[in-house]
C-alpha positions as CSV (number, residue, x, y, z in Angstrom):
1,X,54.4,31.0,58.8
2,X,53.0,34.5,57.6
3,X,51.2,34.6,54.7
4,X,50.6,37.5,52.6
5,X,49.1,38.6,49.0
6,X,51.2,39.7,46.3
7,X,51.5,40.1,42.8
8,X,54.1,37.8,41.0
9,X,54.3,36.9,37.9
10,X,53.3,33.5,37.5
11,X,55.6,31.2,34.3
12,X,53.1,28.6,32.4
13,X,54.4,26.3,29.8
14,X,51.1,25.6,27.7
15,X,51.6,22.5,25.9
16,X,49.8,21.4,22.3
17,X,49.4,18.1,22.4
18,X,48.7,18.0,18.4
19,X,51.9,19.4,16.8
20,X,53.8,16.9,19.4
21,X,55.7,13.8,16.9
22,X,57.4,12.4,19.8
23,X,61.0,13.7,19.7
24,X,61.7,14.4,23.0
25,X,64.4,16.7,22.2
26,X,62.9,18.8,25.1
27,X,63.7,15.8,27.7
28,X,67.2,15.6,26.1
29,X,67.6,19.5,27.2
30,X,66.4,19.8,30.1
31,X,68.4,16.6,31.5
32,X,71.4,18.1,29.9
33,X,70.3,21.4,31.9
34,X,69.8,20.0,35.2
35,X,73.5,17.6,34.9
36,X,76.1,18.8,37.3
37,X,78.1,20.0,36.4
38,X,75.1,22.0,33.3
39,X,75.5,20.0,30.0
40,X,77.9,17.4,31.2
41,X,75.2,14.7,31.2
42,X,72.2,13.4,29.8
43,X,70.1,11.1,31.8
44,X,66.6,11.3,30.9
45,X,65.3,10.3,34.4
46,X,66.8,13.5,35.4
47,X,64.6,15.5,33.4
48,X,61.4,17.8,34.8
49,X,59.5,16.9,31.8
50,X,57.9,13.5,30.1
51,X,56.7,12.9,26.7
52,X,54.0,9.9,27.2
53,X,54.2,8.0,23.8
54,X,51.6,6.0,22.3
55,X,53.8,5.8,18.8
56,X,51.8,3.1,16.8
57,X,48.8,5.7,17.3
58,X,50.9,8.4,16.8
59,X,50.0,9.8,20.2
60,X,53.2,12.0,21.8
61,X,51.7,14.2,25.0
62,X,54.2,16.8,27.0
63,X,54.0,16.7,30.4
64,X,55.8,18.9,33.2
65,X,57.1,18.3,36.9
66,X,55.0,19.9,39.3
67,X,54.1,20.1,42.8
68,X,55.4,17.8,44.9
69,X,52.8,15.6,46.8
70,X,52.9,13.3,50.0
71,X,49.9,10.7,49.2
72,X,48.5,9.0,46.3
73,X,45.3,11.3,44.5
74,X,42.0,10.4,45.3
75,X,41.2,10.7,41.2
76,X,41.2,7.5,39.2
77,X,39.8,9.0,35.9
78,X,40.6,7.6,32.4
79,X,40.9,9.4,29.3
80,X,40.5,7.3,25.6
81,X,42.5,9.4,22.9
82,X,42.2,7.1,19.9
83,X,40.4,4.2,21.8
84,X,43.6,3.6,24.0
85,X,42.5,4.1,27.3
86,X,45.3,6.3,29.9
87,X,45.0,6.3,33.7
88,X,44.8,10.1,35.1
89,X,48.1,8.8,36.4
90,X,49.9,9.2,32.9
91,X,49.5,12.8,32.7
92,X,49.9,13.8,36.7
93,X,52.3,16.8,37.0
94,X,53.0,15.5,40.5
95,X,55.6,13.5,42.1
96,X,53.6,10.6,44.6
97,X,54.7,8.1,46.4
98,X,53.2,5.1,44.1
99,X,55.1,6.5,40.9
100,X,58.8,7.0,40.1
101,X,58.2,10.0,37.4
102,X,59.9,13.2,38.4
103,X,62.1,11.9,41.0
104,X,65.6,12.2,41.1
105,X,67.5,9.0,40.1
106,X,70.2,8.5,42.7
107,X,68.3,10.8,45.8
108,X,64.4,9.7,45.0
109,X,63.5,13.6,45.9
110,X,60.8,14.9,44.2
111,X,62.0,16.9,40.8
112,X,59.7,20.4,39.8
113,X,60.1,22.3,36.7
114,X,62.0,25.3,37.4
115,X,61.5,27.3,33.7
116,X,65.2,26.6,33.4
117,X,66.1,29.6,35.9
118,X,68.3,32.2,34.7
119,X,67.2,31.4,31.1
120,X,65.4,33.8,28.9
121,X,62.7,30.8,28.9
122,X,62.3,27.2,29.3
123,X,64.7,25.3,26.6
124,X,62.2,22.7,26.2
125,X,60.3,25.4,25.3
126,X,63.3,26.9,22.6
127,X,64.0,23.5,21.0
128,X,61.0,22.5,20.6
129,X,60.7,22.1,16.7
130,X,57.4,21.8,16.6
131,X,56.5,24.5,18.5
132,X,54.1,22.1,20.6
133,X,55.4,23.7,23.8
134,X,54.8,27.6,24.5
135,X,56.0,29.6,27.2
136,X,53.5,32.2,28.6
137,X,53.8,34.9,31.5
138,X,51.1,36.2,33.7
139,X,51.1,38.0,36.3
140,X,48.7,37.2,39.1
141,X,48.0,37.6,42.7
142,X,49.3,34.5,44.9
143,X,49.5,34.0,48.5
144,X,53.6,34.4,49.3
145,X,54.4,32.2,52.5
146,X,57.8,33.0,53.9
147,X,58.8,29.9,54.4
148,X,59.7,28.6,50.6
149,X,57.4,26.0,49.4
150,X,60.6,24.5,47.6
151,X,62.2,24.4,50.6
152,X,59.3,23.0,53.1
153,X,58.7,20.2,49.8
154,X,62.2,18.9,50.2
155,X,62.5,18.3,53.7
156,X,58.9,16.8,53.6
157,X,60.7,14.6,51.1
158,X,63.6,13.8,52.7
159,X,61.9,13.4,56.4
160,X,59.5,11.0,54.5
161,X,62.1,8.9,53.5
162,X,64.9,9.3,56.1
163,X,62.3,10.2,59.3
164,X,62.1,13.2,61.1
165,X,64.4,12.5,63.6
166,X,67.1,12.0,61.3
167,X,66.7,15.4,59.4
168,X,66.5,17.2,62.5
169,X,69.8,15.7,63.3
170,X,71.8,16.4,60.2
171,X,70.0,19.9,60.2
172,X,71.5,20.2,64.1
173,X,74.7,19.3,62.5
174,X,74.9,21.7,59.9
175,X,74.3,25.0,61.8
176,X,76.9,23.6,64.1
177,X,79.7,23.2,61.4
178,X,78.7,26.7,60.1
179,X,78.3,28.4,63.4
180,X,82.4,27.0,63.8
């Protein structure tokens, strides 16, 4: 895999925990986004965002599918936010294999937030009425593989839960069927 340096600019969804009440009007949208066919659904589970609620203490905190990982973290931190007391675990961005957050339903494949692609910007982002979720663009120099990352994450996935040899196989099959 080649690896090279380029400028990209890089999509950030900064979230503001205070102005949060809780809604989740962004998980609502961005299941309805992700349904297939778009908008003909609404399955929470499918969505690449989580609102952790604490509502007796009035506690809502935004939290975004990211990077897909194959092990457990090594952290175990705890945060208190009004003496409740969170495992680092709550607000992970990653899908693991000890938690089911931001894994598809019916597959179990890792979900990532993909700034609603081919949108303006993220529509948790636009219908958020709180305006606890903003959308910000940098651009930055990142290491570009040429090998997808999406693409290498998803058949880590799916050799993780189907085996290698199995993958290989259908992957065999495929390139047959469209060589024919």
């Amino acid at each position: 895999m080649k690896v090279e340096k380029e400028k990209k600019i890089i999509k950030r969804i900064k979230i503001d925990a205070d102005k949060c009440n809780g809604c989740k009007a962004c998980e609502m949208i961005c299941s309805a986004f992700h349904a297939l066919p778009k908008y003909s659904s609404n399955n929470p589970a499918r969505a690449r965002i989580r609102v952790i609620r604490e509502p007796l203490a009035d506690i809502y905190i935004p939290v975004y599918a990211g990077e897909y990982t194959p092990a457990e973290c090594a952290g175990r931190d705890k945060y208190i936010i009004d003496g409740k007391e969170y495992e680092e675990c709550a607000f992970c961005r990653a899908s693991c294999p000890s938690r089911e957050e931001f894994k598809e339903p019916d597959s179990g494949l890792p979900l990532k937030c993909d700034m609603c692609e081919g949108e303006d910007e993220p529509l948790c982002v636009k219908w958020c009425i709180t305006d606890a979720l903003i959308y910000e663009e940098a651009e930055e120099k990142i290491e570009n593989t040429l090998m997808s990352d999406e693409l290498e994450t998803g058949l880590k996935a799916l050799a993780d839960k189907y085996g290698l040899e199995q993958v290989i196989d259908s992957i065999a099959q495929i390139s047959v069927k469209s060589a024919a």
